[in-house]
N, C-alpha and C positions, 0 to 999 in steps of 0.2 A: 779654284775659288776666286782668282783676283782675275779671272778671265782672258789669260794669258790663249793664245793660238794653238793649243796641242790638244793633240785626243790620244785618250786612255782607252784600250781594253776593256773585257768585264770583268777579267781578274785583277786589272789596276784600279777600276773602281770600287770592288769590292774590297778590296786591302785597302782604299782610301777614306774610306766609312769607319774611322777610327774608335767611333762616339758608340759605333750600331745602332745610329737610330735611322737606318736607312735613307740618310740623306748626305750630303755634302756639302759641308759648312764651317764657320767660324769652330765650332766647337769641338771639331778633326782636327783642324789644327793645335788647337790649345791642350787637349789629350795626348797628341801626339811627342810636344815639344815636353810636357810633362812625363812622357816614357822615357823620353831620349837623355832627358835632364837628369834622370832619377829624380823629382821633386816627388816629397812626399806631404799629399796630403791631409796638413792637421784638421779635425773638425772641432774646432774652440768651441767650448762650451758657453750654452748660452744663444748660439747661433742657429738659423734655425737652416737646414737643406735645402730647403725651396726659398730663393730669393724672390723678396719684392722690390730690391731695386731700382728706382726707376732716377734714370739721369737727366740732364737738359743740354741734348746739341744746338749748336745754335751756328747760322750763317751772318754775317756781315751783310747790312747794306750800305753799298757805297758807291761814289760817285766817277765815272773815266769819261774822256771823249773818244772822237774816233779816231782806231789805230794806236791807241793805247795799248800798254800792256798792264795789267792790274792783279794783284794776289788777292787770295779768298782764302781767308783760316776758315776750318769748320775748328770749334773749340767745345767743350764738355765742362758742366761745375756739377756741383751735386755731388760730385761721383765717389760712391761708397765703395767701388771696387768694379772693374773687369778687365779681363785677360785676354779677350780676343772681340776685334768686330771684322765686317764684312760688307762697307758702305758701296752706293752707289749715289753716281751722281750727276743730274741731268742739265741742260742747261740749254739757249737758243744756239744750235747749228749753226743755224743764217747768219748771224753776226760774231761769236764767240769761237774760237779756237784756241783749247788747250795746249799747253806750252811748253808745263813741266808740273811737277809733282812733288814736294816735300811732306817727309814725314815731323810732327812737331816734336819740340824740347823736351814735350815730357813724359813721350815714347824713348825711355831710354836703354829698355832691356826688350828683348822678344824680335821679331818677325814683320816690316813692312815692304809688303809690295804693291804694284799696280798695273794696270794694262796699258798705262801712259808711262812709257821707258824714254832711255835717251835714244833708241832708235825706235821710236815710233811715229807715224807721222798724226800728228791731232788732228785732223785735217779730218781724217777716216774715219776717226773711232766714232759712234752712236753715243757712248758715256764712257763717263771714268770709271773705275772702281780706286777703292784704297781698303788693305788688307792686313790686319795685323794682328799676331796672337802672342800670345807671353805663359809661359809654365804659372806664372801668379797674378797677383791681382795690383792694376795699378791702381792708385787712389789718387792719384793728382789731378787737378783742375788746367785748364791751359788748352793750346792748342795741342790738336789730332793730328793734322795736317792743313799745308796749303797747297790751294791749286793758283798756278799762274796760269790766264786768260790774255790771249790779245785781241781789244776789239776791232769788228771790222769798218774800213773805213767808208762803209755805204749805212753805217747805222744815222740815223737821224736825230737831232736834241731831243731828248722830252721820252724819247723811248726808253721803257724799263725792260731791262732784262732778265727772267727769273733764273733763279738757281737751286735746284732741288736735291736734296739729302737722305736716301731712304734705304730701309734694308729687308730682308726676308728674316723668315722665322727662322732662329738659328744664328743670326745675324750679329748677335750681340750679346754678349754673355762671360761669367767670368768664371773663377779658376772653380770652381765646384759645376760647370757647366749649367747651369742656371741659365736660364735667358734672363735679360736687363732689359729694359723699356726705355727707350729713349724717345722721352720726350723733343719733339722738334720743331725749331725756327727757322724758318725759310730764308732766305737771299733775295737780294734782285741788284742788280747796276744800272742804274741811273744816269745816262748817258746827258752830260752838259757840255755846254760848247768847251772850246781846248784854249787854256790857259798857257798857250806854249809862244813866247811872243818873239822867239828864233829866227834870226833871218836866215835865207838862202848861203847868205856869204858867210854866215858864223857855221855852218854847217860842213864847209866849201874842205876844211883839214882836218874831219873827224863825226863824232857822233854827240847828240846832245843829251845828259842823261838828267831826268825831269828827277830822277830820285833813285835810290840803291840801299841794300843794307848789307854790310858785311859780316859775315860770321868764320868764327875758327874752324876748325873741323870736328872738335864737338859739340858745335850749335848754339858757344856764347858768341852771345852778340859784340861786335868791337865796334870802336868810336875812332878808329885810326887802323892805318894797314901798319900789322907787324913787320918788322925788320927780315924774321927769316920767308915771309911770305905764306905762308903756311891758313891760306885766308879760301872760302869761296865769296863768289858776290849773287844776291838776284838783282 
């Protein structure tokens, strides 16, 4: 699903079609982690089977120069509930190369992956994916995930760069398998000249860092590095 380099059988396909609706997608996986879990689904009353859910993803626009490196939250409000998506994400080649991959704060139970790993070269890939499914239903608002971008140092001022968010049918859906509609906002980066006024010689015993955010290792943010270190950086 998260378009990892392997190939399956037709007997690994077909055991991978967890859902049986003859396809492969978010909703395999979110069946499946619910097998594994034992979760049992309650249908509260009142509720109806067929979800109308509809959420609002939305992209950042913001602004890097060249040879930057710049994050992109994709973030969700609205959201009355879902357990698994299956995003893809496009963005300019020519100038933009993927970096790394976080899943957000408010992914905190379930399953994220991606085809953008620590040994992948971004260089390669076509698009990202990000992949994640949960036995239930999250309802928090916040970031999904972010994608870190470096841009390239042959972009020119004034150039936008878009960044697209989209998924197939199946794509999106929560713990009663329902597909959810995500409503969407698109991205772009805005490429302005570089505010970096570093000389040569400041550079001469090290590296210059325009900006950083540290977090613990379960994903609060800190204002200062801990004592026992226990910290990563982007």
């Amino acid at each position: 699903i998260a378009k990892w380099n392997i190939t399956f059988n037709e007997n690994q396909m077909k055991a991978a079609n967890v859902f049986g609706d003859s396809k492969i997608n978010a909703k395999d996986g979110v069946r499946l982690s619910q097998i594994l879990s034992g979760y049992e689904l309650i249908q509260d009353e009142g509720v109806s089977l067929f979800s109308t859910n509809e959420v609002n993803l939305a992209l950042d626009n913001l602004q890097a120069s060249a040879g930057d490196y710049i994050s992109i939250p994709v973030t969700i409000t609205d959201n009355e509930g879902i357990a698994g998506f299956n995003f893809r994400l496009d963005y300019d080649k020519d100038y933009l190369t993927p970096v790394a991959i976080t899943k957000g704060d408010i992914l905190v139970d379930g399953s994220f992956t991606s085809n953008l790993t620590e040994e992948t070269d971004g260089s390669e890939l076509d698009y990202i994916t990000a992949y994640w499914n949960c036995a239930y239903n999250m309802t928090e608002d916040g970031e999904l995930f972010v994608v870190d971008f470096m841009v390239s140092g042959d972009v020119e001022v004034g150039q936008k760069l878009p960044i697209q968010l989209s998924y197939e049918n199946g794509g999106l859906c929560d713990n009663r398998l329902n597909d959810v509609t995500g409503i969407t906002t698109q991205g772009e980066i805005e490429v302005v000249e570089s505010d970096n006024n570093v000389s040569d010689e400041d550079l001469l015993d090290g590296y210059y860092i325009k900006n950083t955010t540290l977090t613990s290792s379960n994903g609060t943010v800190l204002s200062s590095i801990p004592q026992k270190g226990d910290f990563d950086t982007n």
